[in-house]
KOLGU-419469 format. One record per atom (N, C-alpha, C): x, y, z. Coordinates in steps of 0.1 Angstrom, whole numbers, plus 2048, in hexadecimal, padded with zeros to 3 digits. Example, Ala and Ser with C-alpha at 12.3 -4.5 7.8 and 13.67 -1.06 7.14 Angstrom:
8847C784E/87B7D384E/8847DF84E/8807EA847/8897F5847/88180084F/
REM end
This chain:
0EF1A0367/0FB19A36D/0FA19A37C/0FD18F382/0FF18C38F/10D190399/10A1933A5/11419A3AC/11F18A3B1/12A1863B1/12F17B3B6/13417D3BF/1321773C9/13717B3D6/13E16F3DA/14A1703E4/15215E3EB/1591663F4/15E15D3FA/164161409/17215A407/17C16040D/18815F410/18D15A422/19414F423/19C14B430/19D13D430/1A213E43A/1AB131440/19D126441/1A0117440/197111442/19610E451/18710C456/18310C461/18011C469/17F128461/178132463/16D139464/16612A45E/15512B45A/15113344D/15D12F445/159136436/14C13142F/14A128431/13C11F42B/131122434/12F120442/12412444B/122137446/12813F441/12A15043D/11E14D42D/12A141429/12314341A/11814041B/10C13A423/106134420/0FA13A426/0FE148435/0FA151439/0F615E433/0FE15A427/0FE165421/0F416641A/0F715940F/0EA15440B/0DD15240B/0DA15341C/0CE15441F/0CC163422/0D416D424/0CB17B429/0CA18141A/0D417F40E/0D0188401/0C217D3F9/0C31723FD/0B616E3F9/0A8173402/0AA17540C/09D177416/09B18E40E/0A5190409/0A419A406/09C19A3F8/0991963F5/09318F3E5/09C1903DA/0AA18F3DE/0B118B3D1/0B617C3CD/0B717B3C4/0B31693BF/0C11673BE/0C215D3C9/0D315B3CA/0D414A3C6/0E31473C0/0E61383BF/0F313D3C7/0F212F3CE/10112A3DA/1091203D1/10F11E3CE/11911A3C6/1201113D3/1261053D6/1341013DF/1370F63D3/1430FA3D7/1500F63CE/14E0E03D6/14D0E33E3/1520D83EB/14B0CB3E7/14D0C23DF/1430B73DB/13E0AD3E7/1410B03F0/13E0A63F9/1320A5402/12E0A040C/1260A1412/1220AE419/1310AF422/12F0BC428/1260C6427/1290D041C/1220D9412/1160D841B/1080D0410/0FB0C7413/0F50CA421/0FF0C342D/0FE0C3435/0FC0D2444/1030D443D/1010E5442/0F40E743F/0F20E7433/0E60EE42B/0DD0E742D/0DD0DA42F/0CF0D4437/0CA0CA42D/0CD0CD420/0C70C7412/0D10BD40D/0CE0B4405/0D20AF3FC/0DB0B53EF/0E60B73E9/0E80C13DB/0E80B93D2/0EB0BF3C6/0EF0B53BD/0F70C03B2/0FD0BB3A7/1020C539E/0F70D2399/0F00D1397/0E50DA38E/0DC0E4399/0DE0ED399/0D40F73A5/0C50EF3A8/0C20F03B4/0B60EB3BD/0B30F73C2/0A60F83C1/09C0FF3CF/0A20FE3DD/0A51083E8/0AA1043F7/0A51103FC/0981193F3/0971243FE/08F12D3F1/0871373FC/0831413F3/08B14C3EC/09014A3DD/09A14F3D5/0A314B3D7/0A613E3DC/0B313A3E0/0B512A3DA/0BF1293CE/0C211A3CB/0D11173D0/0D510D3CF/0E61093D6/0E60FD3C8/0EF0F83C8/0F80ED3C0/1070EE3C3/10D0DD3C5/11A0DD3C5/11D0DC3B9/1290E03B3/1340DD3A8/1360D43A8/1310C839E/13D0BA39A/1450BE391/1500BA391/15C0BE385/1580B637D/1530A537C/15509E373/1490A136A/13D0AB371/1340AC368/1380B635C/13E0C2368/1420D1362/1490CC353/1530C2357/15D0C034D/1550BA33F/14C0B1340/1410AD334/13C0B932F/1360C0334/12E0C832D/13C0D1327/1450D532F/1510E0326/1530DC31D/1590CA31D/1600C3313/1550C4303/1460C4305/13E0C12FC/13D0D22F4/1400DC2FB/1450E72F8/1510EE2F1/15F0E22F5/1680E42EF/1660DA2DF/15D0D42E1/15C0CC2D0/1530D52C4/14B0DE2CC/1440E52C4/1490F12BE/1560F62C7/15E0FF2C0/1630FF2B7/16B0F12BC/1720E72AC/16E0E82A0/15F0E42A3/15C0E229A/1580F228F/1540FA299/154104290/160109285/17010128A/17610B27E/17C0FA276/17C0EF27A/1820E2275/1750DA26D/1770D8260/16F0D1259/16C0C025E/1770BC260/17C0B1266/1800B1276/1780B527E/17C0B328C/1810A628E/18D0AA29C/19209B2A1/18E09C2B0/18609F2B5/18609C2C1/1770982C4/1720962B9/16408F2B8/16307F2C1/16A0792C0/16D06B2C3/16E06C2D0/1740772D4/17B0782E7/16A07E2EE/16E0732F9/15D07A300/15D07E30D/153089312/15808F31F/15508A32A/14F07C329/14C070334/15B068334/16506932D/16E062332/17B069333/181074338/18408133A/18608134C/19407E34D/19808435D/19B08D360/19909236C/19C09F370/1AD0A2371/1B50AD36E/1C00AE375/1BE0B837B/1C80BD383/1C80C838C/1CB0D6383/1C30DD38E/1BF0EB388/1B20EB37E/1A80E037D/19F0E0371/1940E537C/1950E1387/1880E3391/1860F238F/18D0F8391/18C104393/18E10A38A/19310837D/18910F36D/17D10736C/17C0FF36E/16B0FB36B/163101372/16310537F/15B108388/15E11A385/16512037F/16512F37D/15C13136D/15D128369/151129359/14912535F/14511D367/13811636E/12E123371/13312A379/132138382/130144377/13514436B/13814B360/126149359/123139359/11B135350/10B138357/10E137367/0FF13936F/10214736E/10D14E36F/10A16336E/102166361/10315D357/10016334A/0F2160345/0F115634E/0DE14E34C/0D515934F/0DF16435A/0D117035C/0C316736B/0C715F36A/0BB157375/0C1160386/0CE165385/0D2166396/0D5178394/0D417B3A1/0D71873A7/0E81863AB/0E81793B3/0F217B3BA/0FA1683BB/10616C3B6/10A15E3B8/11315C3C5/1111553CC/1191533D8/1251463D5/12E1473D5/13913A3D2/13E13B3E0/13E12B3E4/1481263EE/14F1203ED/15E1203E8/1691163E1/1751173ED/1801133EC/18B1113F4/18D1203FE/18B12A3F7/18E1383FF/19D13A404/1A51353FA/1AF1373FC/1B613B3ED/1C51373E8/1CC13D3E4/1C31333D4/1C212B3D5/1B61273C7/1AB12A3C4/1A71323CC/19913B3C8/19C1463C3/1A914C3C8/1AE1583C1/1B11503B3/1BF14C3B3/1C01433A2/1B5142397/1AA13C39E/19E13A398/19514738D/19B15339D/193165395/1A116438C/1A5165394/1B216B389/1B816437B/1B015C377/1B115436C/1A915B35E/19E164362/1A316C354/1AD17734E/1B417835A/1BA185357/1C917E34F/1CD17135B/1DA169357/1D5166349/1CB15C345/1CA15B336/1C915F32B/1C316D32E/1C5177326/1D517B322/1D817F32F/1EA18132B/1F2179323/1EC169327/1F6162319/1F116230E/1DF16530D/1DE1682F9/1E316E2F7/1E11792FD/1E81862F9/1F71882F9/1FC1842FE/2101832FB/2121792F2/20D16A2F4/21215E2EC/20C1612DD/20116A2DD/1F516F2CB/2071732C6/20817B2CD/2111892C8/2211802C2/2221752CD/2301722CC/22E1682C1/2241602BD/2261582B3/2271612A5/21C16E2A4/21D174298/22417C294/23017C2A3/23F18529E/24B17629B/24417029A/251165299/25515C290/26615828D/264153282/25514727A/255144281/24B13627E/23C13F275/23A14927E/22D15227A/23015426C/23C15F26B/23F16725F/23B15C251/24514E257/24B14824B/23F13C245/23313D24F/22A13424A/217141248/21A150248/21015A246/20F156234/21515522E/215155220/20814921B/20B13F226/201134220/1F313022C/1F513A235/1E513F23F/1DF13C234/1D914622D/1CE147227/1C813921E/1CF137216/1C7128207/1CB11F211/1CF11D21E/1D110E227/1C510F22F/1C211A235/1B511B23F/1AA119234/1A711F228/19E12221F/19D10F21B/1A510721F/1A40FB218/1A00F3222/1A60F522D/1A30EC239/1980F223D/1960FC245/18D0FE24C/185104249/178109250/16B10D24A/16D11E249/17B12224D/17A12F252/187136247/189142245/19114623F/197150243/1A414D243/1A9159253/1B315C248/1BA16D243/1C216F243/1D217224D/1DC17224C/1E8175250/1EA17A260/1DD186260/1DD18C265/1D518B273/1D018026A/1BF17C277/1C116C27D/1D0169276/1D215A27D/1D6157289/1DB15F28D/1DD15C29C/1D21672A9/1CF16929F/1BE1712A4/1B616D2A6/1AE16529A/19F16429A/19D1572A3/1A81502A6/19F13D2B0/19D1462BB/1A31502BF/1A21522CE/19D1602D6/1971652C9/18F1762CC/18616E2D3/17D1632D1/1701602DA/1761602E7/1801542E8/1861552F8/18B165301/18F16C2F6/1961762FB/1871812FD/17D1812F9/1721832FA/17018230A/17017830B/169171319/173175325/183173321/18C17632A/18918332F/185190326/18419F328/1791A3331/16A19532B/16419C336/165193346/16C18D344/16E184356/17719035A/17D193353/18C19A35B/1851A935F/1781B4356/1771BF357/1671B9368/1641AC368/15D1A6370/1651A9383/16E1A2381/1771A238B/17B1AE38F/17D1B9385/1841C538A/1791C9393/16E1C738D/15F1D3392/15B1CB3A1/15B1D13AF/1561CA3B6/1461CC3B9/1411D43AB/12F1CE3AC/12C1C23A6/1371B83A1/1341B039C/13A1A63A0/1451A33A8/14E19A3AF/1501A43BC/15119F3C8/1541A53D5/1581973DF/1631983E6/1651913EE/16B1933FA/16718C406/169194413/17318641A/17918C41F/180184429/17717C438/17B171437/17516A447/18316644E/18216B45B/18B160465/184160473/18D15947B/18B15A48B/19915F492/19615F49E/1A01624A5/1AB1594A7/1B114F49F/1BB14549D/1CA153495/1D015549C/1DB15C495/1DB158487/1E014A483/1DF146479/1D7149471/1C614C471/1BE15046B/1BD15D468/1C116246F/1C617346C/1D2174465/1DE16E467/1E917245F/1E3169449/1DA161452/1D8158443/1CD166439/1C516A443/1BB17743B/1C518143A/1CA186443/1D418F43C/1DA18D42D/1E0181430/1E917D422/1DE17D415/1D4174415/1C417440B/1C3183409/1C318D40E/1C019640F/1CC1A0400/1D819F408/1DE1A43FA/1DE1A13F1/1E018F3EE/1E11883E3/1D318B3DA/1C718E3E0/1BF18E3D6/1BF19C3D1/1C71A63D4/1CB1AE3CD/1D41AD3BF/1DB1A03C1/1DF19C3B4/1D819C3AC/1CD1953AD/1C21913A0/1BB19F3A0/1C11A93A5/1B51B23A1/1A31B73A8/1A81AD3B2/1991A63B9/1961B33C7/18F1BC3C9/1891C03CF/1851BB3DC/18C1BA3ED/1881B43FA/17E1BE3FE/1701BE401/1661C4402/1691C9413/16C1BB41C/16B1BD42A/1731AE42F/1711B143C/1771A9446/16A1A1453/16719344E/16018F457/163189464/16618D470/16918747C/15D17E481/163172482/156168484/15B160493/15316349B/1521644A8/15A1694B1/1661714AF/16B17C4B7/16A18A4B5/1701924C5/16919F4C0/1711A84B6/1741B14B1/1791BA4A9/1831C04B1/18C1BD4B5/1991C24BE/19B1CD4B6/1A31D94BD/1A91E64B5/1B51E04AE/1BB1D94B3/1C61CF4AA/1C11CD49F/1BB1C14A0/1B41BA493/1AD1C648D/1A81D048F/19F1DC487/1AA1E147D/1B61E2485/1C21ED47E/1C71E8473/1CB1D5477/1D01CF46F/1CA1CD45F/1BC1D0460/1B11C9455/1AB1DA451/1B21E5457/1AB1F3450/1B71F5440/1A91FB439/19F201440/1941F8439/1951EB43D/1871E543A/17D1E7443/16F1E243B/1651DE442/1661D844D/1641DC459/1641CB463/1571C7467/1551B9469/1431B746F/14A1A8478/1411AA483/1451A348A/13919948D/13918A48B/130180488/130178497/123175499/12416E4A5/12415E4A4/1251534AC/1231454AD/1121414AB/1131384A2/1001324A2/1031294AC/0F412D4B7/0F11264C3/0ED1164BE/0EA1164B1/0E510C4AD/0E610B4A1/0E80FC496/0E90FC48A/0DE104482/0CD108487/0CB10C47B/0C311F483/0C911E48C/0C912D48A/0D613748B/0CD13B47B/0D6145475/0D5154473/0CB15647B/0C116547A/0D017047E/0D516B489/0DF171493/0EF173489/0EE168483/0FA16947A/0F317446D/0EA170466/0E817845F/0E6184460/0E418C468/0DE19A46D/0EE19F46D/0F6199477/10419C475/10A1A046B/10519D45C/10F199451/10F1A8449/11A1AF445/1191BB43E/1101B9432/10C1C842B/1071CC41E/1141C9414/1111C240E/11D1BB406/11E1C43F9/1151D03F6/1141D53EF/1231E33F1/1251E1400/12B1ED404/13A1E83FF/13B1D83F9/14A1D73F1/14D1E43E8/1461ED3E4/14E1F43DD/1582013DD/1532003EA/15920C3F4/1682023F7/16D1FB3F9/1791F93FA/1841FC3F5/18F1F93F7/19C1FF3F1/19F1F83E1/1A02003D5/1A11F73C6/1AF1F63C9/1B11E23C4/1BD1DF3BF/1C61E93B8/1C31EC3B0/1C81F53A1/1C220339F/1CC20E3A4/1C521839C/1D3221390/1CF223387/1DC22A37D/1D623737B/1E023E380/1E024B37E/1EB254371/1E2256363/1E8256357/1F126735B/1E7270360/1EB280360/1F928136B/1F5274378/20527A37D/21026F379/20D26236D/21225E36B/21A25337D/20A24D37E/21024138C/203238388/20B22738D/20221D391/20221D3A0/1F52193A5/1F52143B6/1EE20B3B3/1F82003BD/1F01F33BE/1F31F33CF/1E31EF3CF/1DF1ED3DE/1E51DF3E5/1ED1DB3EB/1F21D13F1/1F41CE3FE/1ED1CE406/1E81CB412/1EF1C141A/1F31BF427/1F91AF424/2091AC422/20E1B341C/21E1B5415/2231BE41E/2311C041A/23C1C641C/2411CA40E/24E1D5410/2531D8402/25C1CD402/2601C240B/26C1B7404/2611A9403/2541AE402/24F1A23FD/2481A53ED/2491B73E5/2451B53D7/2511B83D3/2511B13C2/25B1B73BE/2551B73AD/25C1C43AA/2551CE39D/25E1CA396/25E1C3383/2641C637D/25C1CA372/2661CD363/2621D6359/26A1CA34A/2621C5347/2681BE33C/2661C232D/25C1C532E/2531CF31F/24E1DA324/2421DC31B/2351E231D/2331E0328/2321D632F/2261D733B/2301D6345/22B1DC356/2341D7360/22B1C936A/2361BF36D/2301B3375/2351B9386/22E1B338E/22A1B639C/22F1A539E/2311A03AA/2301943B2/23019A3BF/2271963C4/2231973D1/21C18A3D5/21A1823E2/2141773E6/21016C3E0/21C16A3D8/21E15C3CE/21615F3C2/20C1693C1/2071713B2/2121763A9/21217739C/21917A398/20D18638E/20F18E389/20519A383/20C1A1379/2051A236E/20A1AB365/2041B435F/2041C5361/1FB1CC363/1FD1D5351/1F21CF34A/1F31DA33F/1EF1E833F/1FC1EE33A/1F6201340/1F3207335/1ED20F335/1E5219329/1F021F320/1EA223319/1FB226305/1FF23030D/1F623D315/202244318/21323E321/20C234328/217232333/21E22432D/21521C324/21C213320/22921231A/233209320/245209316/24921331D/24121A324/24D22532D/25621D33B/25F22433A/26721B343/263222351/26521535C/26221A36B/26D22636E/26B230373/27323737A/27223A38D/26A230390/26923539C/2622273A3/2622233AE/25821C3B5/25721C3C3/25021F3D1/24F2203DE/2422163E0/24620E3EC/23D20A3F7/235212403/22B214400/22521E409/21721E40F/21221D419/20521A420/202212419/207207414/2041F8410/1FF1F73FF/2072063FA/2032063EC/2102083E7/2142013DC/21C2023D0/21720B3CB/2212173CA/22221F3C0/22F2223B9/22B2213AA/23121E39C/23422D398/24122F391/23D23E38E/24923A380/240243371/244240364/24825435F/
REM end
């Protein structure tokens, strides 16, 4: 498995000139990295000196790049969603529909491009995947999309097979699947079995994301207030998803005791300006051990023995989260994330009795 690394900030902070620095010092280290950019356009290329195209290219020793086309990504998914079909429908209908004539709508960019990223981790070819996508509040979305989809198999499984419609059609599950389709699901496995594979894959993106040896992402800004209050904000929010901020990259100013205080207790590394487009010796030497993500502060820790959750929220105020308890689980909203945190059988369906804002952690008390 490959380590995924992306960067967080405002655009025009040199999130892409980082990613692409980056790129070159864990390759010059002998680990075999792909650069991933999200950005179809020329730009991208241009930095990098090369030509891209969809499919990984040669650009260095241990080092391939490729942009993301969605209209490609979407063919190859779509030819993926017919093969599923087909595994439980004797008579598939979506045979006829083809993934060459298939538009994009919004929000597909960024699920295609997180299975994309899914599909080169699992080839085993990379050490280290570098993604450069928006670096903003859709690149979180993007991690945080197995945890969200998990939550609705997992509530909507539950609510169809407590509900009238479930109860009053379990009697004829079984001789209707056994006739139609190639599969034979009893009562009990109907609202189960289409979507254990999915729920499969959701478990391990989401146990992916928690771990920052396997996902790590560091914040970039400059001295633009804006760019700082914008990494600040990136900074909590991807505590929503669960997502581990490794460090804080200042890219061409110095490390003010201000700025140090604001961003502890992260990492800080302070990057200089390239004299020139292709020397990057000076930027690269600058760039932290990215390995040292794990020493950072965890989103989530649950503490079953004293009976508390802390979530790490950085970024916030107490009148910007707010905790409620609707079931089993309690939801968080902080920085337009919304989170819903499943807690272990001891603590689960216990009602909250307690909650404080404190050194920038929610703490829960059951």
């Amino acid at each position: 498995m490959a380590l995924i690394l992306t960067f967080l900030g405002k655009g025009g902070t040199g999130r892409t000139t980082v990613a692409i620095a980056a790129a070159k010092k864990l390759s010059s280290l002998g680990q075999r990295v792909l650069l991933v950019g999200q950005d179809p356009t020329p730009a991208f290329g241009l930095l990098l000196g090369v030509a891209l195209s969809s499919e990984p290219q040669d650009i260095g020793a241990n080092l391939q790049a490729l942009q993301l086309h969605s209209t490609t990504l979407l063919e190859r998914s779509w030819e993926e969603v017919k093969n599923l079909e087909a595994q439980y429908l004797r008579s598939p209908t979506l045979k006829n529909v083809f993934g060459q004539e298939l538009g994009i709508l919004p929000g597909m960019d960024t699920a295609l491009a997180l299975n994309a990223i899914r599909e080169y981790d699992h080839s085993g070819k990379y050490d280290v995947i570098i993604y450069d996508g928006s670096g903003d509040q859709a690149t979180l979305r993007m991690l945080g999309m197995p945890e969200i989809l998990g939550w609705y198999i997992r509530r909507f499984r539950q609510v169809f097979a407590d509900s009238d419609l479930g109860r009053a059609i379990s009697p004829f599950i079984q001789p209707v699947t056994s006739a139609i389709l190639n599969v034979t699901w009893t009562a009990d496995k109907f609202a189960q079995q289409p979507t254990d594979q999915a729920s499969q894959m959701l478990d391990q993106g989401q146990a992916a994301i928690a771990d920052p040896n396997r996902v790590a992402v560091y914040l970039v800004t400059n001295g633009d207030a804006t760019a700082v209050a914008s990494a600040k904000y990136l900074w909590g929010s991807a505590q929503q998803v669960n997502l581990t901020v490794g460090g804080v990259l200042f890219n061409q100013i110095p490390a003010t005791e201000a700025l140090a205080a604001d961003f502890a207790p992260l990492n800080i590394s302070t990057l200089p300006r390239q004299s020139s487009p292709n020397d990057w010796q000076p930027l690269i030497d600058a760039l932290p051990d990215f390995k040292l993500a794990a020493q950072a502060p965890r989103p989530l820790t649950i503490d079953v023995a004293s009976r508390q959750v802390r979530l790490f929220l950085p970024g916030f105020d107490k009148k910007q989260v707010k905790l409620t308890q609707y079931g089993p689980e309690v939801t968080i909203e902080a920085g337009d994330q919304r989170r819903n945190i499943m807690l272990p059988p001891p603590l689960s369906g216990q009602p909250v009795k307690g909650a404080k804002f404190q050194d920038r952690y929610l703490i829960i008390s059951f």
